[in-house]
C-alpha positions in Angstrom: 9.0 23.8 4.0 11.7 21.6 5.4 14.0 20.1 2.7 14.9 17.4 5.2 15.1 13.9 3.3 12.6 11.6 4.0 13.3 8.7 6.0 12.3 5.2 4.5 11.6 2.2 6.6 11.5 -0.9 5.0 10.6 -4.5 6.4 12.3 -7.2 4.7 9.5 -9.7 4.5 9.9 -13.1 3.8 13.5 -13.9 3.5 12.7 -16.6 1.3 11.1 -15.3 -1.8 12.6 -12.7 -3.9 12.6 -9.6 -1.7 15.9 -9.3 -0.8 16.6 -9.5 -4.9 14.0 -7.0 -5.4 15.3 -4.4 -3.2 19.3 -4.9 -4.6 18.2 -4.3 -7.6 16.2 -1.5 -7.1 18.8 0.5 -4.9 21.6 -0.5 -7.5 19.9 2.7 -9.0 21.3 5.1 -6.3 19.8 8.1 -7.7 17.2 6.9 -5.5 19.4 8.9 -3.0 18.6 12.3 -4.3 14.8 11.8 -2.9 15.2 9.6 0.1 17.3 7.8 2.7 16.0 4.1 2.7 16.5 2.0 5.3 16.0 -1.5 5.3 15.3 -3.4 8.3 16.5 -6.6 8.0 19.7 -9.3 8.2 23.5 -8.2 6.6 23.8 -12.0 6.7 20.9 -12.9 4.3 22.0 -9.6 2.2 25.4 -10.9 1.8 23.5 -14.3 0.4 21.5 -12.7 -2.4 24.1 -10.4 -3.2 26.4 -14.1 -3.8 23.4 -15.6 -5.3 23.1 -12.6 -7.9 26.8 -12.1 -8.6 26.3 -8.4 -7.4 29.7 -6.9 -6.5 29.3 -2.7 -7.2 26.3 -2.8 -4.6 26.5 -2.6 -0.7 24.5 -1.9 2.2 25.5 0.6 4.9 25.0 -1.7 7.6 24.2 -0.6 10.9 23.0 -1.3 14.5 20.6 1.8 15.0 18.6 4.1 12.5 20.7 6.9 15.0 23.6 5.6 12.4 22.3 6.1 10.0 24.2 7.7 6.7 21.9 10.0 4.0 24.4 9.3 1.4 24.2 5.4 1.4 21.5 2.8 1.3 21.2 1.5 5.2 21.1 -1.7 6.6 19.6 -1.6 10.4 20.9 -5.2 11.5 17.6 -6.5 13.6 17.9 -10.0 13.0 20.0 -13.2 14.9 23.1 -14.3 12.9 21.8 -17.5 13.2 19.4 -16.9 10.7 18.9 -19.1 7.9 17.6 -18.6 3.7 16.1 -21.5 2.7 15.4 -20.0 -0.9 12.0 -21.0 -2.5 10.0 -22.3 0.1 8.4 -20.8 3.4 9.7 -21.4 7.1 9.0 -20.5 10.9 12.1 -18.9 10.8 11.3 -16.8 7.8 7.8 -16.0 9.4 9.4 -15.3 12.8 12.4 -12.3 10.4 9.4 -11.2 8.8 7.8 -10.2 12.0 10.9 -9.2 13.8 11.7 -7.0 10.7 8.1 -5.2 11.0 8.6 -4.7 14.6 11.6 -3.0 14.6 10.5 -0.7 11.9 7.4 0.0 13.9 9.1 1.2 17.1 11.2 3.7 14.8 8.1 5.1 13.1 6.4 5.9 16.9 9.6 7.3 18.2 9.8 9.2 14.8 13.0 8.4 13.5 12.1 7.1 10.4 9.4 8.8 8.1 7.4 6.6 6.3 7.1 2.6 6.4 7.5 0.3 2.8 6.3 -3.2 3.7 7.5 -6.0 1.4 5.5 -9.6 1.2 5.2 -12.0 3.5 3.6 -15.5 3.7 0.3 -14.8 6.0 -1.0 -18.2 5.9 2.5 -19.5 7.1 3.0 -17.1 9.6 -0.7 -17.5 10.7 -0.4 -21.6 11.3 1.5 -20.7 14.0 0.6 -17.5 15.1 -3.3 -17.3 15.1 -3.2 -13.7 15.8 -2.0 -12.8 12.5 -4.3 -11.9 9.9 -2.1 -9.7 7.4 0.1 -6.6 7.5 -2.8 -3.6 7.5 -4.5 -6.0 10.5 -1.0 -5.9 12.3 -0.5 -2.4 12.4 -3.9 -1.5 13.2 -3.6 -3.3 16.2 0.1 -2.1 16.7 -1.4 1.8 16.1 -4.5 1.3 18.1 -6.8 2.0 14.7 -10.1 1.3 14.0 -11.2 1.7 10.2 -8.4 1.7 8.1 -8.9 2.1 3.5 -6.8 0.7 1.2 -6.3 2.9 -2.0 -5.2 0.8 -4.8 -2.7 3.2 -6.7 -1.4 3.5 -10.8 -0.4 6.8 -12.9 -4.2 6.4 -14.3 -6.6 5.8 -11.8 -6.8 5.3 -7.8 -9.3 2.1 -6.6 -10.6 1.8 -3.6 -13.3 -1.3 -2.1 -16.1 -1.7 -0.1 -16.1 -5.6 0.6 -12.0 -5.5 1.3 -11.0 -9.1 2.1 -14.1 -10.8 1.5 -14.8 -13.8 0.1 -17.2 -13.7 -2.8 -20.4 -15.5 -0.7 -20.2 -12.8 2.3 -19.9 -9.9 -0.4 -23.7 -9.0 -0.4 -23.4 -9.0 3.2 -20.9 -6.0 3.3 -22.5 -3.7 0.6 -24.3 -1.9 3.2 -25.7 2.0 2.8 -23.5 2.7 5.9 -20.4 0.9 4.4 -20.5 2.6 1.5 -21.3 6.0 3.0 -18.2 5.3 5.4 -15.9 4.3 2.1 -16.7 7.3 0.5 -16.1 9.4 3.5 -12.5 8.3 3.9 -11.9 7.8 0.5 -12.8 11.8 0.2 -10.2 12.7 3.1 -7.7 10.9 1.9 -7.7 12.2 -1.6 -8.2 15.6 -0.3 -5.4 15.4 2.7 -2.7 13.0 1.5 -3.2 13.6 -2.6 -4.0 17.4 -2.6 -7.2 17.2 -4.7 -9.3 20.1 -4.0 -13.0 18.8 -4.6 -12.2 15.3 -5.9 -14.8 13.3 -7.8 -15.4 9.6 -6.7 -17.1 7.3 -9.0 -18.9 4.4 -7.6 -19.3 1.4 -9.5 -23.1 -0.8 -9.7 -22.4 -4.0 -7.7 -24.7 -6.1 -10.4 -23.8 -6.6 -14.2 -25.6 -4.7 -16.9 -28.3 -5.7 -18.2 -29.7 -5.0 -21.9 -33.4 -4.9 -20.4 -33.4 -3.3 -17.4 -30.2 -2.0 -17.0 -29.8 -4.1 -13.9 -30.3 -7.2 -12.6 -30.9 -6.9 -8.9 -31.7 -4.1 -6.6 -28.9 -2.7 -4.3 -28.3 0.0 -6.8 -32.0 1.1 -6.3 -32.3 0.5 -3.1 -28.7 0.7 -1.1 -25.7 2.2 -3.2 -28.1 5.6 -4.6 -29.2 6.6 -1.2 -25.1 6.0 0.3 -24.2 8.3 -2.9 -27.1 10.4 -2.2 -26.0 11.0 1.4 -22.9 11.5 0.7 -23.3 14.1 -1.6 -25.4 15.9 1.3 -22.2 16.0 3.6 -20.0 17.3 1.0 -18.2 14.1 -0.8 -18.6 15.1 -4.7 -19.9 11.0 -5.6 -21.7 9.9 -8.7 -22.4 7.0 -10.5 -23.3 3.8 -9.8 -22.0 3.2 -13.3 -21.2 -0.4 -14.7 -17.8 -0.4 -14.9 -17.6 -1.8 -18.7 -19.3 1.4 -19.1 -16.5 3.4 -17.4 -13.6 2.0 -18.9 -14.9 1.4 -22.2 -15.9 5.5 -22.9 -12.6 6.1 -20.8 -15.6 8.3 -18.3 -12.9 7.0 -15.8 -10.6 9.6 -16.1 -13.1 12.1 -15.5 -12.7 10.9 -12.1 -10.1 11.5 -9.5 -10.5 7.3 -7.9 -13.1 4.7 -8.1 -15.1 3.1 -5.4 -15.8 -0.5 -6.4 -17.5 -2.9 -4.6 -15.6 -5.9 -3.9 -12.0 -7.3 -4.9 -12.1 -8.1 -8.6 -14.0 -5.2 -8.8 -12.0 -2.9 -8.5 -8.8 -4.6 -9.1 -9.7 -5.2 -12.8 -8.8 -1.7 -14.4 -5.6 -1.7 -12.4 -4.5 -4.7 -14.1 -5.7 -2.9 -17.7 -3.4 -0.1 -17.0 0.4 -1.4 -16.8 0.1 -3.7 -13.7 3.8 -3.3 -12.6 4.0 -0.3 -11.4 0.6 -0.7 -9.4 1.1 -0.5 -5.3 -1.3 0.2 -2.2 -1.5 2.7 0.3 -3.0 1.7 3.6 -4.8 5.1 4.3 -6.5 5.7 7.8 -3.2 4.5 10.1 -1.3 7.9 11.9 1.8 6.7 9.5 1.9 6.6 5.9 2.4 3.1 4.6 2.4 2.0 1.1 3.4 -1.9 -0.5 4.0 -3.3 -3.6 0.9 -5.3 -4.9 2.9 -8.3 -5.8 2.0 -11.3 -3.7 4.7 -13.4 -2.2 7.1 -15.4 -4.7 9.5 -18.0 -4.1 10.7 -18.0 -7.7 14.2 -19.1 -7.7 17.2 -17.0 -8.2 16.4 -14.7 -11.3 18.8 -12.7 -12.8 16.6 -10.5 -15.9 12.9 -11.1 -14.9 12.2 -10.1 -11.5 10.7 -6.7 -11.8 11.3 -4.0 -9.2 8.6 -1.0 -10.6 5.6 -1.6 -8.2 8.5 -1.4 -4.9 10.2 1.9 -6.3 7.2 3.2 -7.0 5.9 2.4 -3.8 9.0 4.2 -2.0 7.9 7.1 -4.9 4.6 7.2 -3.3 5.2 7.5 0.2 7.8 10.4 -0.2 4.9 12.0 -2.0 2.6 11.0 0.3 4.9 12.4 3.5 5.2 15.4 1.9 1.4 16.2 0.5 0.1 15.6 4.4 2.8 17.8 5.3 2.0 20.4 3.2 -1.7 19.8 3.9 -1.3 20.2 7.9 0.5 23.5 7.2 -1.5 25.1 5.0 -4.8 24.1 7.9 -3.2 25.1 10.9 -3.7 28.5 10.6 -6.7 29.1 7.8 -8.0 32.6 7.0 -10.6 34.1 9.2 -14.0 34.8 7.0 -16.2 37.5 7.4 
Protein backbone atom coordinates (compact mmCIF):
# COMPACT_ATOMS: atom_id res chain seq x y z
CA UNK A 1 0.00 0.00 0.00
CA UNK A 2 0.87 3.68 -0.39
CA UNK A 3 2.55 5.18 2.66
CA UNK A 4 1.43 8.64 1.36
CA UNK A 5 0.23 10.81 4.39
CA UNK A 6 -3.17 11.43 4.57
CA UNK A 7 -4.54 14.65 3.80
CA UNK A 8 -6.89 16.38 6.45
CA UNK A 9 -9.41 18.99 5.67
CA UNK A 10 -10.77 20.84 8.30
CA UNK A 11 -13.64 23.58 8.28
CA UNK A 12 -13.20 26.04 10.92
CA UNK A 13 -16.82 26.35 11.98
CA UNK A 14 -18.17 29.01 13.96
CA UNK A 15 -15.51 31.51 14.54
CA UNK A 16 -17.12 32.52 17.52
CA UNK A 17 -17.14 29.56 19.91
CA UNK A 18 -14.18 27.77 20.97
CA UNK A 19 -12.97 26.04 17.74
CA UNK A 20 -10.26 27.98 16.80
CA UNK A 21 -8.95 27.18 20.74
CA UNK A 22 -9.74 23.60 20.24
CA UNK A 23 -7.82 23.05 17.23
CA UNK A 24 -4.45 25.20 18.72
CA UNK A 25 -4.38 23.17 21.30
CA UNK A 26 -4.76 20.02 19.78
CA UNK A 27 -2.02 20.60 17.05
CA UNK A 28 0.35 22.18 19.78
CA UNK A 29 0.88 18.33 19.99
CA UNK A 30 2.73 18.03 16.63
CA UNK A 31 3.26 14.45 16.75
CA UNK A 32 0.10 14.67 15.23
CA UNK A 33 2.42 15.07 12.17
CA UNK A 34 3.80 11.58 12.06
CA UNK A 35 0.06 10.29 10.93
CA UNK A 36 -1.25 13.18 8.97
CA UNK A 37 -1.00 16.54 7.21
CA UNK A 38 -3.99 18.75 8.57
CA UNK A 39 -5.19 21.43 6.94
CA UNK A 40 -7.37 23.85 8.19
CA UNK A 41 -9.56 25.85 6.19
CA UNK A 42 -10.08 28.97 7.70
CA UNK A 43 -8.87 32.81 8.49
CA UNK A 44 -4.76 33.56 9.61
CA UNK A 45 -6.50 36.73 10.96
CA UNK A 46 -8.97 35.07 13.42
CA UNK A 47 -5.90 32.50 14.21
CA UNK A 48 -3.72 35.22 15.06
CA UNK A 49 -6.66 36.35 17.59
CA UNK A 50 -7.00 33.10 19.61
CA UNK A 51 -3.46 32.54 19.54
CA UNK A 52 -3.33 36.44 21.46
CA UNK A 53 -6.33 35.52 23.41
CA UNK A 54 -4.52 32.20 24.68
CA UNK A 55 -1.06 33.63 25.15
CA UNK A 56 0.18 30.88 22.66
CA UNK A 57 3.66 31.87 21.36
CA UNK A 58 5.57 28.13 20.37
CA UNK A 59 2.57 27.43 17.98
CA UNK A 60 2.00 28.56 14.30
CA UNK A 61 0.14 27.92 11.39
CA UNK A 62 1.72 27.34 7.88
CA UNK A 63 -0.38 29.69 6.28
CA UNK A 64 -1.18 29.38 2.79
CA UNK A 65 -3.26 30.46 -0.29
CA UNK A 66 -3.81 26.88 -1.91
CA UNK A 67 -3.81 23.24 -0.50
CA UNK A 68 -1.03 22.99 -3.82
CA UNK A 69 1.21 24.83 -0.93
CA UNK A 70 0.88 22.92 1.10
CA UNK A 71 3.89 21.70 3.62
CA UNK A 72 3.74 17.80 5.23
CA UNK A 73 5.96 18.83 7.95
CA UNK A 74 3.78 21.79 9.41
CA UNK A 75 0.22 22.33 10.40
CA UNK A 76 -1.48 24.36 7.29
CA UNK A 77 -3.53 27.22 7.15
CA UNK A 78 -5.46 27.55 3.61
CA UNK A 79 -6.42 31.33 3.86
CA UNK A 80 -10.19 31.21 2.38
CA UNK A 81 -11.64 33.90 4.24
CA UNK A 82 -11.88 38.12 3.71
CA UNK A 83 -9.51 40.10 6.01
CA UNK A 84 -12.29 41.95 6.93
CA UNK A 85 -13.51 39.29 8.95
CA UNK A 86 -14.50 39.95 12.37
CA UNK A 87 -14.54 37.48 16.13
CA UNK A 88 -17.05 38.60 18.11
CA UNK A 89 -16.16 35.89 20.91
CA UNK A 90 -19.19 34.35 22.69
CA UNK A 91 -22.08 35.04 20.72
CA UNK A 92 -23.21 34.01 17.14
CA UNK A 93 -23.23 36.37 13.89
CA UNK A 94 -24.09 36.48 10.07
CA UNK A 95 -20.65 36.88 9.53
CA UNK A 96 -19.62 33.93 11.53
CA UNK A 97 -22.48 31.87 9.73
CA UNK A 98 -21.43 33.23 6.34
CA UNK A 99 -16.95 31.79 7.51
CA UNK A 100 -18.60 28.86 8.56
CA UNK A 101 -20.01 28.23 5.24
CA UNK A 102 -17.33 29.69 3.14
CA UNK A 103 -14.86 27.40 5.23
CA UNK A 104 -17.00 24.16 4.32
CA UNK A 105 -17.00 25.20 0.78
CA UNK A 106 -13.64 25.53 0.14
CA UNK A 107 -12.85 22.27 1.79
CA UNK A 108 -15.50 20.66 -0.34
CA UNK A 109 -14.08 21.71 -3.72
CA UNK A 110 -10.55 20.19 -2.52
CA UNK A 111 -12.17 16.86 -1.53
CA UNK A 112 -13.91 16.45 -5.33
CA UNK A 113 -10.74 17.57 -7.04
CA UNK A 114 -8.90 15.18 -4.54
CA UNK A 115 -6.39 17.12 -3.11
CA UNK A 116 -7.24 16.64 0.30
CA UNK A 117 -8.14 13.15 1.76
CA UNK A 118 -10.59 13.14 4.18
CA UNK A 119 -12.95 16.17 5.61
CA UNK A 120 -13.07 16.94 9.86
CA UNK A 121 -16.06 19.30 10.28
CA UNK A 122 -16.04 21.41 13.46
CA UNK A 123 -19.48 23.05 14.94
CA UNK A 124 -21.39 25.45 13.75
CA UNK A 125 -24.62 27.33 14.80
CA UNK A 126 -27.46 25.71 12.38
CA UNK A 127 -30.24 27.59 13.72
CA UNK A 128 -28.20 30.93 13.15
CA UNK A 129 -27.12 30.11 9.90
CA UNK A 130 -30.60 28.74 9.03
CA UNK A 131 -32.63 32.28 10.05
CA UNK A 132 -31.04 33.43 7.18
CA UNK A 133 -30.39 30.80 5.00
CA UNK A 134 -33.54 28.49 4.87
CA UNK A 135 -31.74 26.02 2.89
CA UNK A 136 -29.60 25.00 5.63
CA UNK A 137 -30.59 22.19 7.65
CA UNK A 138 -27.11 20.93 9.25
CA UNK A 139 -23.71 19.78 7.96
CA UNK A 140 -24.64 15.86 6.82
CA UNK A 141 -27.84 17.72 4.92
CA UNK A 142 -25.16 20.09 3.26
CA UNK A 143 -23.01 17.65 1.86
CA UNK A 144 -25.54 15.39 0.80
CA UNK A 145 -26.82 17.87 -1.37
CA UNK A 146 -23.20 19.11 -2.23
CA UNK A 147 -22.33 15.13 -3.18
CA UNK A 148 -25.59 14.48 -4.81
CA UNK A 149 -26.50 11.50 -1.94
CA UNK A 150 -29.49 10.04 -1.03
CA UNK A 151 -29.43 7.92 2.31
CA UNK A 152 -26.62 8.84 4.31
CA UNK A 153 -25.97 6.85 8.42
CA UNK A 154 -24.44 8.30 11.09
CA UNK A 155 -22.25 5.92 13.20
CA UNK A 156 -21.85 7.22 16.63
CA UNK A 157 -18.21 6.15 17.48
CA UNK A 158 -16.19 5.37 21.25
CA UNK A 159 -13.18 2.73 21.90
CA UNK A 160 -16.27 0.45 23.37
CA UNK A 161 -19.09 0.44 21.27
CA UNK A 162 -20.27 1.92 17.69
CA UNK A 163 -24.28 3.40 17.76
CA UNK A 164 -26.13 3.87 15.09
CA UNK A 165 -30.27 5.22 14.85
CA UNK A 166 -33.23 4.67 13.12
CA UNK A 167 -35.34 7.84 13.90
CA UNK A 168 -32.00 10.34 13.22
CA UNK A 169 -33.18 13.95 13.80
CA UNK A 170 -36.51 13.35 14.96
CA UNK A 171 -38.39 14.78 17.42
CA UNK A 172 -39.82 12.50 20.02
CA UNK A 173 -43.71 12.76 18.73
CA UNK A 174 -42.85 11.75 14.96
CA UNK A 175 -40.50 8.82 16.37
CA UNK A 176 -43.24 6.07 16.02
CA UNK A 177 -43.67 7.36 12.65
CA UNK A 178 -40.12 6.42 11.49
CA UNK A 179 -39.72 2.90 13.16
CA UNK A 180 -40.80 1.30 10.06
CA UNK A 181 -39.96 -2.58 8.97
CA UNK A 182 -38.27 -0.93 5.85
CA UNK A 183 -36.32 1.72 7.93
CA UNK A 184 -35.03 -0.58 10.02
CA UNK A 185 -34.27 -3.18 7.30
CA UNK A 186 -32.43 -0.18 5.31
CA UNK A 187 -30.40 0.84 8.84
CA UNK A 188 -29.23 -2.42 9.18
CA UNK A 189 -28.25 -2.81 5.65
CA UNK A 190 -25.89 0.15 5.69
CA UNK A 191 -24.93 -0.15 9.04
CA UNK A 192 -23.55 -3.86 7.86
CA UNK A 193 -21.53 -2.24 4.84
CA UNK A 194 -20.16 0.16 6.65
CA UNK A 195 -18.75 -1.95 9.32
CA UNK A 196 -17.69 -4.45 6.95
CA UNK A 197 -16.06 -1.85 4.24
CA UNK A 198 -14.79 1.11 6.24
CA UNK A 199 -14.08 -0.92 9.83
CA UNK A 200 -12.81 -4.27 8.36
CA UNK A 201 -15.17 -6.52 10.41
CA UNK A 202 -15.59 -9.73 8.67
CA UNK A 203 -19.17 -10.91 9.72
CA UNK A 204 -20.10 -8.20 12.14
CA UNK A 205 -22.89 -8.62 14.63
CA UNK A 206 -25.55 -5.81 15.01
CA UNK A 207 -27.72 -5.64 18.02
CA UNK A 208 -30.90 -3.94 17.74
CA UNK A 209 -32.47 -2.47 20.66
CA UNK A 210 -36.72 -2.95 21.62
CA UNK A 211 -38.11 0.56 20.96
CA UNK A 212 -40.58 0.07 24.23
CA UNK A 213 -39.37 -0.28 27.91
CA UNK A 214 -39.39 -3.55 29.72
CA UNK A 215 -41.86 -4.63 31.23
CA UNK A 216 -41.90 -7.12 34.41
CA UNK A 217 -45.25 -8.73 33.00
CA UNK A 218 -45.07 -9.08 29.65
CA UNK A 219 -41.80 -8.18 28.82
CA UNK A 220 -43.15 -5.33 26.66
CA UNK A 221 -45.45 -2.83 26.63
CA UNK A 222 -46.48 -2.27 23.07
CA UNK A 223 -46.16 -4.13 19.87
CA UNK A 224 -43.65 -2.91 17.23
CA UNK A 225 -41.18 -5.46 18.54
CA UNK A 226 -43.78 -8.20 17.64
CA UNK A 227 -45.01 -6.93 14.90
CA UNK A 228 -42.33 -4.45 13.06
CA UNK A 229 -38.60 -4.66 14.44
CA UNK A 230 -38.60 -8.94 14.43
CA UNK A 231 -39.69 -9.29 10.97
CA UNK A 232 -36.83 -6.14 9.76
CA UNK A 233 -34.31 -8.44 11.95
CA UNK A 234 -35.81 -11.39 10.42
CA UNK A 235 -35.24 -10.19 6.91
CA UNK A 236 -32.26 -9.01 7.38
CA UNK A 237 -30.78 -11.97 8.57
CA UNK A 238 -32.24 -13.64 5.15
CA UNK A 239 -29.91 -11.26 3.04
CA UNK A 240 -26.96 -11.89 4.92
CA UNK A 241 -26.76 -8.96 7.86
CA UNK A 242 -25.79 -11.15 11.13
CA UNK A 243 -28.79 -9.01 13.42
CA UNK A 244 -30.25 -10.04 16.71
CA UNK A 245 -31.94 -8.80 19.43
CA UNK A 246 -34.51 -6.61 19.98
CA UNK A 247 -33.04 -6.53 23.47
CA UNK A 248 -33.90 -3.70 26.12
CA UNK A 249 -30.99 -1.92 26.34
CA UNK A 250 -30.76 -1.96 30.39
CA UNK A 251 -30.50 -5.46 29.59
CA UNK A 252 -27.52 -4.95 27.24
CA UNK A 253 -25.51 -2.68 29.16
CA UNK A 254 -26.20 -4.02 32.41
CA UNK A 255 -24.81 -7.92 31.60
CA UNK A 256 -22.19 -5.92 29.47
CA UNK A 257 -24.08 -8.53 26.29
CA UNK A 258 -22.98 -5.21 24.44
CA UNK A 259 -19.65 -6.13 23.78
CA UNK A 260 -20.53 -9.22 22.31
CA UNK A 261 -21.54 -7.02 19.54
CA UNK A 262 -19.52 -5.22 16.96
CA UNK A 263 -22.37 -1.67 16.98
CA UNK A 264 -25.83 -1.12 18.18
CA UNK A 265 -28.84 -0.15 16.20
CA UNK A 266 -31.04 1.91 18.49
CA UNK A 267 -34.13 3.38 17.67
CA UNK A 268 -34.23 7.03 18.18
CA UNK A 269 -31.73 9.76 19.69
CA UNK A 270 -31.44 9.16 23.42
CA UNK A 271 -31.56 5.79 22.50
CA UNK A 272 -28.77 5.20 21.36
CA UNK A 273 -26.79 8.08 22.62
CA UNK A 274 -27.19 6.92 26.24
CA UNK A 275 -24.25 4.17 26.43
CA UNK A 276 -21.94 6.55 24.61
CA UNK A 277 -22.31 8.95 27.27
CA UNK A 278 -21.69 5.78 30.01
CA UNK A 279 -18.46 5.09 28.24
CA UNK A 280 -15.99 8.30 28.64
CA UNK A 281 -18.01 10.83 26.54
CA UNK A 282 -14.92 12.97 25.44
CA UNK A 283 -13.48 11.06 23.17
CA UNK A 284 -16.90 10.17 21.43
CA UNK A 285 -17.21 11.50 17.59
CA UNK A 286 -19.45 10.73 14.44
CA UNK A 287 -18.84 9.40 11.21
CA UNK A 288 -21.27 10.40 8.45
CA UNK A 289 -21.15 6.96 6.59
CA UNK A 290 -22.95 6.71 3.06
CA UNK A 291 -21.26 10.19 1.46
CA UNK A 292 -18.29 9.16 -1.55
CA UNK A 293 -15.88 11.05 1.17
CA UNK A 294 -15.08 10.06 4.62
CA UNK A 295 -16.26 12.60 7.12
CA UNK A 296 -16.14 12.36 10.77
CA UNK A 297 -16.98 15.40 13.63
CA UNK A 298 -16.58 15.89 17.11
CA UNK A 299 -19.93 15.26 19.02
CA UNK A 300 -19.59 18.38 20.98
CA UNK A 301 -22.27 20.88 20.14
CA UNK A 302 -21.44 24.47 19.49
CA UNK A 303 -19.98 26.54 22.62
CA UNK A 304 -19.43 30.10 23.04
CA UNK A 305 -17.69 29.66 26.40
CA UNK A 306 -15.34 32.37 26.83
CA UNK A 307 -11.66 32.31 26.52
CA UNK A 308 -10.51 29.09 28.61
CA UNK A 309 -7.20 28.40 29.28
CA UNK A 310 -7.34 24.52 31.27
CA UNK A 311 -10.89 23.29 30.52
CA UNK A 312 -11.60 23.17 26.99
CA UNK A 313 -11.08 19.55 26.03
CA UNK A 314 -9.74 18.65 22.64
CA UNK A 315 -10.18 14.43 22.76
CA UNK A 316 -13.42 14.02 20.71
CA UNK A 317 -11.55 16.44 17.62
CA UNK A 318 -8.22 14.41 17.73
CA UNK A 319 -9.87 11.55 17.84
CA UNK A 320 -12.02 12.45 15.15
CA UNK A 321 -8.87 13.27 12.89
CA UNK A 322 -7.71 9.52 14.41
CA UNK A 323 -10.75 8.11 12.92
CA UNK A 324 -10.77 9.39 9.56
CA UNK A 325 -6.99 8.38 8.86
CA UNK A 326 -8.22 4.99 9.92
CA UNK A 327 -11.14 5.28 8.18
CA UNK A 328 -9.17 6.38 4.66
CA UNK A 329 -7.05 3.81 5.03
CA UNK A 330 -9.54 0.57 6.04
CA UNK A 331 -11.69 1.66 2.58
CA UNK A 332 -8.51 1.72 0.97
CA UNK A 333 -7.38 -1.42 1.93
CA UNK A 334 -10.94 -2.77 1.54
CA UNK A 335 -11.18 -1.62 -2.33
CA UNK A 336 -7.92 -3.42 -2.87
CA UNK A 337 -8.31 -6.45 -1.52
CA UNK A 338 -12.10 -6.60 -3.82
CA UNK A 339 -10.88 -5.53 -6.94
CA UNK A 340 -9.49 -8.53 -7.96
CA UNK A 341 -11.10 -11.54 -5.68
CA UNK A 342 -10.28 -15.17 -6.21
CA UNK A 343 -12.12 -17.12 -8.83
CA UNK A 344 -14.11 -20.18 -6.99
CA UNK A 345 -14.67 -23.38 -8.43
Amino acid sequence: MNNKKIIVGISHGDINSINYEVIIKTFQDNRILDLCTPVVYGSPKVAAYYRKALNINNFSFNNINTVNLINHKKINLINCIDDDIRVDLGKPTQMADESAITSLNSAISDLKEGKIDVLVTTPINKESINSHNPDFKSHTHYLMNKFDTKDTLTIMINKLVKVSVVAEDTPLKDIPNKITEDNILNKLKLLNKALTEDFNIRGPKIAVLSLNPKNTKDSSIGDEEKDIIIPAIDKANKDGVIALGPYFIDDLFETNEFSKFDAILAMHHDQGIAPLKVFNSETNINYTYGLPIIRTYPTQNISYNTIDYNDIKVDSFREAIYTACDLFKNKKQYAELTSNPLKTN
